[in-house]
C-alpha positions in Angstrom: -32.7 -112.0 28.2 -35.3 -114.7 29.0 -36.0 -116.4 25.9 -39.7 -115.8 26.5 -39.7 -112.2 26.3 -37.3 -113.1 23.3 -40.0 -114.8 21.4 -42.6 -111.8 22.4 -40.0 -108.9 21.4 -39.6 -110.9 17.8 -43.1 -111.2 17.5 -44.1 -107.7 18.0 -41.2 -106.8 15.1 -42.6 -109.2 13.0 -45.6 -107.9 13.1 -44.2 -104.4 12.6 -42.3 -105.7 9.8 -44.6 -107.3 7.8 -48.0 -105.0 8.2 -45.6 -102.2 6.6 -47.9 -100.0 8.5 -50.4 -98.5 5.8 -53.7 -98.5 8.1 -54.7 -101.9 7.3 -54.4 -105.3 7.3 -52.3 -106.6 4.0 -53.9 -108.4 1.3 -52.8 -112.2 0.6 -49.8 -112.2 -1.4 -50.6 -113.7 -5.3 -49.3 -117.0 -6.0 -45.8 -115.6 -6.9 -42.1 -117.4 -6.6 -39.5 -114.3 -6.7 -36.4 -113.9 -4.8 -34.7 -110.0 -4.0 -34.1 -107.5 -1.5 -36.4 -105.9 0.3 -35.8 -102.6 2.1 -38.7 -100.9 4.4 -37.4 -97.4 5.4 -40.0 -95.7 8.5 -38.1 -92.5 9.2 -34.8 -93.0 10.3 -35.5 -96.6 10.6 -34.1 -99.0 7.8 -34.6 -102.7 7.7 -33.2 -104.5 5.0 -33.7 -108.3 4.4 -33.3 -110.8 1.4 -36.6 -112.4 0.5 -37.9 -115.7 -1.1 -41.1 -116.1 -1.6 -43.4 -119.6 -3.0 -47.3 -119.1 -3.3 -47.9 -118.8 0.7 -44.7 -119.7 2.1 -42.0 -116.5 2.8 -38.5 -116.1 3.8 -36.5 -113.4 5.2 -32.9 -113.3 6.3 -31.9 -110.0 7.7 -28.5 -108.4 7.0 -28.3 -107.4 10.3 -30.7 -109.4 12.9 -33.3 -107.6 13.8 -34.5 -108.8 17.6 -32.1 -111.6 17.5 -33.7 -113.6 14.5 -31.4 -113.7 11.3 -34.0 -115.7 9.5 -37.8 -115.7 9.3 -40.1 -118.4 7.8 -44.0 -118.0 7.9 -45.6 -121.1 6.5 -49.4 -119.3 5.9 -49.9 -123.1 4.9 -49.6 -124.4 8.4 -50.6 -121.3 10.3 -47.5 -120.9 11.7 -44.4 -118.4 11.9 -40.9 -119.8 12.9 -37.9 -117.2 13.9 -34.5 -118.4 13.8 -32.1 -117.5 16.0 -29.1 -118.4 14.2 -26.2 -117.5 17.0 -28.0 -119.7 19.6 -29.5 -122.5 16.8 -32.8 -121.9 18.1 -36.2 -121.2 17.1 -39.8 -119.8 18.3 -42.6 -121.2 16.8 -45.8 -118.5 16.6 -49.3 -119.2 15.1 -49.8 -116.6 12.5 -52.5 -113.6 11.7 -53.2 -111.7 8.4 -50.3 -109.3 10.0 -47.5 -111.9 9.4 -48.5 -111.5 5.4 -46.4 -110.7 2.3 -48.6 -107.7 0.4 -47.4 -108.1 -3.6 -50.7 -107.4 -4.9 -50.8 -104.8 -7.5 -53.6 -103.1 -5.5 -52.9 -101.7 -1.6 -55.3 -102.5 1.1 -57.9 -99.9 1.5 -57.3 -98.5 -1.9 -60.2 -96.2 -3.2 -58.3 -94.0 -6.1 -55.1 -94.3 -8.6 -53.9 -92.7 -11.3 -51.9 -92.8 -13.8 -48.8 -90.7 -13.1 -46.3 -92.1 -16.6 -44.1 -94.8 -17.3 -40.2 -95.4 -15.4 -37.9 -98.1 -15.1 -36.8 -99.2 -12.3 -34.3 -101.3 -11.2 -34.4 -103.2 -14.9 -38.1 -103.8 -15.0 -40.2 -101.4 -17.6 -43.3 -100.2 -14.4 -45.7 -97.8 -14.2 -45.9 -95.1 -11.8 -49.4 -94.3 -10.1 -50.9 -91.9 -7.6 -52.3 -93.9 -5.1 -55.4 -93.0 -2.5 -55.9 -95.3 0.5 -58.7 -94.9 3.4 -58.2 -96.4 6.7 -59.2 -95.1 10.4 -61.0 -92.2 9.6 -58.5 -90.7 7.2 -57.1 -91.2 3.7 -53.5 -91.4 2.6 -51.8 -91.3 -0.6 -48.9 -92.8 -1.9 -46.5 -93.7 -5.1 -46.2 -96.9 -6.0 -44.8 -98.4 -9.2 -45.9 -101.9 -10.9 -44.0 -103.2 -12.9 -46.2 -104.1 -16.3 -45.7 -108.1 -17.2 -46.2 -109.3 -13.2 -48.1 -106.5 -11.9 -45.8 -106.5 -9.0 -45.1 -103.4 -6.5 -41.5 -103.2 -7.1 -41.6 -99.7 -5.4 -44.1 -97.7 -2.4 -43.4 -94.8 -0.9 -45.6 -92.3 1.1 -46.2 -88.6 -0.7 -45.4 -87.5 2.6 -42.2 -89.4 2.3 -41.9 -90.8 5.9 -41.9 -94.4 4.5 -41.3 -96.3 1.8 -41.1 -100.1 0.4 -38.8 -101.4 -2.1 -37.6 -104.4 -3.8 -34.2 -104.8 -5.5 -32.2 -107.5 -7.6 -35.9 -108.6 -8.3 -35.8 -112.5 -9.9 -39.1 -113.8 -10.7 -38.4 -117.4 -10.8 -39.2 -121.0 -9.3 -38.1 -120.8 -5.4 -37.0 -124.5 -3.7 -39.3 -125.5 -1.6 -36.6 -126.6 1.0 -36.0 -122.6 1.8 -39.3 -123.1 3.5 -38.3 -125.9 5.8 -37.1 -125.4 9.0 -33.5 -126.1 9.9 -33.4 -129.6 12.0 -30.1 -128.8 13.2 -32.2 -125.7 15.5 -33.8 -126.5 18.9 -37.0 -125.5 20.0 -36.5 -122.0 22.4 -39.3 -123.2 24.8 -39.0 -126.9 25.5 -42.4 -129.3 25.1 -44.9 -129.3 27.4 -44.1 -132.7 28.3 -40.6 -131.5 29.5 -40.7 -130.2 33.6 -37.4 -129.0 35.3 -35.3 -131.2 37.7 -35.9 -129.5 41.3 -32.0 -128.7 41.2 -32.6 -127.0 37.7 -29.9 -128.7 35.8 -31.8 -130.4 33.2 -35.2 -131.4 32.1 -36.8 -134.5 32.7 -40.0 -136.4 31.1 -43.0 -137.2 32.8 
Protein backbone atom coordinates (compact mmCIF):
# COMPACT_ATOMS: atom_id res chain seq x y z
CA UNK A 1 0.00 0.00 0.00
CA UNK A 2 1.35 3.58 -0.74
CA UNK A 3 2.53 4.90 2.32
CA UNK A 4 0.38 8.02 1.68
CA UNK A 5 -2.82 6.40 1.86
CA UNK A 6 -1.00 4.63 4.91
CA UNK A 7 -0.67 7.88 6.75
CA UNK A 8 -4.45 8.90 5.83
CA UNK A 9 -5.92 5.33 6.80
CA UNK A 10 -3.99 5.84 10.44
CA UNK A 11 -5.28 9.12 10.70
CA UNK A 12 -8.88 8.48 10.17
CA UNK A 13 -8.42 5.45 13.04
CA UNK A 14 -6.85 7.75 15.17
CA UNK A 15 -9.28 9.92 15.03
CA UNK A 16 -11.83 7.19 15.56
CA UNK A 17 -9.84 6.04 18.40
CA UNK A 18 -9.45 8.77 20.40
CA UNK A 19 -12.98 10.87 19.93
CA UNK A 20 -14.44 7.51 21.60
CA UNK A 21 -17.43 8.60 19.64
CA UNK A 22 -19.84 10.16 22.29
CA UNK A 23 -21.28 13.14 20.04
CA UNK A 24 -18.73 15.54 20.80
CA UNK A 25 -15.48 16.75 20.85
CA UNK A 26 -13.39 15.38 24.15
CA UNK A 27 -12.50 17.67 26.87
CA UNK A 28 -8.58 18.25 27.53
CA UNK A 29 -7.30 15.61 29.56
CA UNK A 30 -6.30 17.00 33.43
CA UNK A 31 -2.78 17.18 34.18
CA UNK A 32 -2.49 13.48 35.06
CA UNK A 33 0.75 10.90 34.83
CA UNK A 34 -0.93 7.22 34.87
CA UNK A 35 0.05 4.26 33.00
CA UNK A 36 -2.79 1.05 32.18
CA UNK A 37 -4.69 -0.56 29.72
CA UNK A 38 -7.19 0.76 27.84
CA UNK A 39 -9.93 -1.16 26.13
CA UNK A 40 -12.65 0.71 23.74
CA UNK A 41 -15.24 -1.97 22.77
CA UNK A 42 -17.92 -0.46 19.62
CA UNK A 43 -19.97 -3.54 18.94
CA UNK A 44 -18.10 -6.26 17.88
CA UNK A 45 -15.16 -4.12 17.62
CA UNK A 46 -12.36 -4.26 20.38
CA UNK A 47 -9.27 -2.27 20.53
CA UNK A 48 -7.00 -2.68 23.23
CA UNK A 49 -3.79 -0.59 23.76
CA UNK A 50 -1.43 0.12 26.84
CA UNK A 51 -1.39 3.84 27.74
CA UNK A 52 1.07 6.38 29.30
CA UNK A 53 0.02 9.46 29.79
CA UNK A 54 2.18 13.05 31.20
CA UNK A 55 -0.03 16.28 31.48
CA UNK A 56 -0.48 16.76 27.49
CA UNK A 57 1.67 14.23 26.06
CA UNK A 58 -0.05 10.38 25.38
CA UNK A 59 1.16 7.08 24.40
CA UNK A 60 -0.46 4.14 23.05
CA UNK A 61 1.05 0.88 21.90
CA UNK A 62 -1.48 -1.48 20.46
CA UNK A 63 -1.47 -5.30 21.25
CA UNK A 64 -2.33 -5.87 17.92
CA UNK A 65 -1.45 -2.85 15.28
CA UNK A 66 -4.24 -1.35 14.41
CA UNK A 67 -3.62 0.28 10.63
CA UNK A 68 -0.14 -0.64 10.69
CA UNK A 69 0.98 1.62 13.76
CA UNK A 70 2.05 -0.40 16.87
CA UNK A 71 2.77 2.83 18.73
CA UNK A 72 1.10 6.33 18.92
CA UNK A 73 2.50 9.50 20.42
CA UNK A 74 0.50 12.89 20.31
CA UNK A 75 2.58 15.66 21.74
CA UNK A 76 -0.73 18.32 22.28
CA UNK A 77 2.52 20.40 23.33
CA UNK A 78 3.77 20.70 19.79
CA UNK A 79 0.59 20.29 17.84
CA UNK A 80 1.60 17.31 16.51
CA UNK A 81 0.69 13.43 16.33
CA UNK A 82 3.44 10.81 15.33
CA UNK A 83 2.38 7.00 14.27
CA UNK A 84 4.96 4.50 14.45
CA UNK A 85 5.17 1.91 12.21
CA UNK A 86 7.30 -0.39 14.04
CA UNK A 87 7.79 -3.42 11.26
CA UNK A 88 8.97 -0.87 8.64
CA UNK A 89 10.84 1.74 11.46
CA UNK A 90 8.90 4.44 10.12
CA UNK A 91 6.79 7.20 11.17
CA UNK A 92 3.97 9.87 9.92
CA UNK A 93 3.99 12.99 11.40
CA UNK A 94 0.19 14.71 11.62
CA UNK A 95 -0.73 18.11 13.10
CA UNK A 96 -3.27 17.50 15.71
CA UNK A 97 -7.15 18.64 16.49
CA UNK A 98 -9.16 18.44 19.73
CA UNK A 99 -10.13 14.78 18.11
CA UNK A 100 -6.59 13.39 18.79
CA UNK A 101 -7.39 14.14 22.79
CA UNK A 102 -7.16 11.89 25.91
CA UNK A 103 -10.78 12.56 27.76
CA UNK A 104 -9.94 11.66 31.72
CA UNK A 105 -12.06 14.33 33.05
CA UNK A 106 -14.44 13.29 35.60
CA UNK A 107 -17.14 15.06 33.68
CA UNK A 108 -18.10 13.81 29.69
CA UNK A 109 -18.40 16.34 26.99
CA UNK A 110 -21.92 17.57 26.57
CA UNK A 111 -22.91 16.37 30.00
CA UNK A 112 -26.24 18.04 31.27
CA UNK A 113 -27.38 15.40 34.18
CA UNK A 114 -25.78 12.67 36.67
CA UNK A 115 -26.73 10.88 39.44
CA UNK A 116 -25.76 9.07 41.94
CA UNK A 117 -26.33 5.41 41.19
CA UNK A 118 -24.00 3.78 44.72
CA UNK A 119 -20.56 3.00 45.42
CA UNK A 120 -18.32 -0.35 43.53
CA UNK A 121 -14.92 -1.24 43.26
CA UNK A 122 -13.42 -1.70 40.51
CA UNK A 123 -10.44 -3.12 39.37
CA UNK A 124 -8.77 -2.20 43.08
CA UNK A 125 -9.84 1.42 43.21
CA UNK A 126 -12.95 2.29 45.80
CA UNK A 127 -15.36 4.57 42.57
CA UNK A 128 -18.58 5.69 42.32
CA UNK A 129 -21.05 4.66 39.91
CA UNK A 130 -23.28 7.51 38.24
CA UNK A 131 -26.08 7.77 35.67
CA UNK A 132 -24.86 9.94 33.25
CA UNK A 133 -27.03 12.32 30.60
CA UNK A 134 -25.17 13.76 27.61
CA UNK A 135 -26.76 16.07 24.74
CA UNK A 136 -25.20 16.33 21.44
CA UNK A 137 -26.74 16.66 17.73
CA UNK A 138 -30.14 17.03 18.50
CA UNK A 139 -30.45 14.14 20.93
CA UNK A 140 -29.40 13.08 24.38
CA UNK A 141 -27.65 9.88 25.55
CA UNK A 142 -26.96 8.37 28.67
CA UNK A 143 -24.42 6.36 30.06
CA UNK A 144 -22.59 4.64 33.23
CA UNK A 145 -19.50 5.76 34.15
CA UNK A 146 -17.62 5.12 37.30
CA UNK A 147 -14.90 7.68 39.04
CA UNK A 148 -12.93 6.51 41.10
CA UNK A 149 -13.14 8.90 44.45
CA UNK A 150 -9.30 10.18 45.33
CA UNK A 151 -8.39 11.07 41.40
CA UNK A 152 -11.72 11.66 40.07
CA UNK A 153 -10.75 9.52 37.11
CA UNK A 154 -13.26 7.59 34.61
CA UNK A 155 -11.83 4.18 35.30
CA UNK A 156 -15.05 2.81 33.58
CA UNK A 157 -17.94 4.15 30.56
CA UNK A 158 -20.21 2.25 29.05
CA UNK A 159 -23.37 3.18 27.04
CA UNK A 160 -26.96 2.13 28.80
CA UNK A 161 -27.66 0.92 25.49
CA UNK A 162 -24.58 -1.15 25.87
CA UNK A 163 -23.12 -0.84 22.20
CA UNK A 164 -19.94 0.78 23.65
CA UNK A 165 -17.97 1.07 26.36
CA UNK A 166 -14.40 2.51 27.79
CA UNK A 167 -12.26 0.99 30.25
CA UNK A 168 -9.03 1.24 32.03
CA UNK A 169 -7.22 -1.62 33.71
CA UNK A 170 -3.98 -2.26 35.81
CA UNK A 171 -4.56 1.51 36.53
CA UNK A 172 -1.03 3.15 38.13
CA UNK A 173 -1.23 6.62 38.92
CA UNK A 174 2.33 7.58 39.04
CA UNK A 175 5.15 9.90 37.51
CA UNK A 176 5.55 8.80 33.59
CA UNK A 177 9.35 9.37 31.88
CA UNK A 178 9.24 11.91 29.83
CA UNK A 179 11.39 9.88 27.19
CA UNK A 180 8.11 7.64 26.41
CA UNK A 181 7.05 10.84 24.69
CA UNK A 182 10.06 11.12 22.47
CA UNK A 183 10.10 9.87 19.19
CA UNK A 184 12.32 6.94 18.39
CA UNK A 185 15.56 8.35 16.30
CA UNK A 186 16.25 5.04 15.04
CA UNK A 187 12.52 5.54 12.73
CA UNK A 188 12.59 7.35 9.37
CA UNK A 189 10.27 9.78 8.26
CA UNK A 190 7.37 7.85 5.79
CA UNK A 191 7.25 10.80 3.44
CA UNK A 192 10.74 12.17 2.71
CA UNK A 193 11.36 16.30 3.15
CA UNK A 194 10.31 18.51 0.78
CA UNK A 195 13.69 19.30 -0.03
CA UNK A 196 14.13 15.63 -1.32
CA UNK A 197 13.00 15.19 -5.37
CA UNK A 198 13.30 11.58 -7.04
CA UNK A 199 16.18 10.71 -9.41
CA UNK A 200 14.46 10.49 -13.09
CA UNK A 201 15.41 6.65 -12.97
CA UNK A 202 13.58 6.44 -9.48
CA UNK A 203 16.26 4.76 -7.52
CA UNK A 204 16.97 7.19 -4.99
CA UNK A 205 16.46 10.73 -3.83
CA UNK A 206 18.57 13.50 -4.44
CA UNK A 207 18.83 17.16 -2.84
CA UNK A 208 18.31 20.24 -4.60
Amino acid sequence: MDLRAVSKLIGAFLVWLLSMAVGSLPEAATALDFSGDRIVKRGKSVVTAHVNAKDDRWRFEFLIPQRGASVIIVRVDRGIAWLILSKRRLYVEEPITDDYRLEVSENMPGEIARELVGDEMLNGYPTELFEVTVAGAGETRQYYRWVTKVQRFPMKTVSKQGEWSEEFRRLIFTEQSRFLFELPQRLDPANPPATMQPTSNNEGYRRD
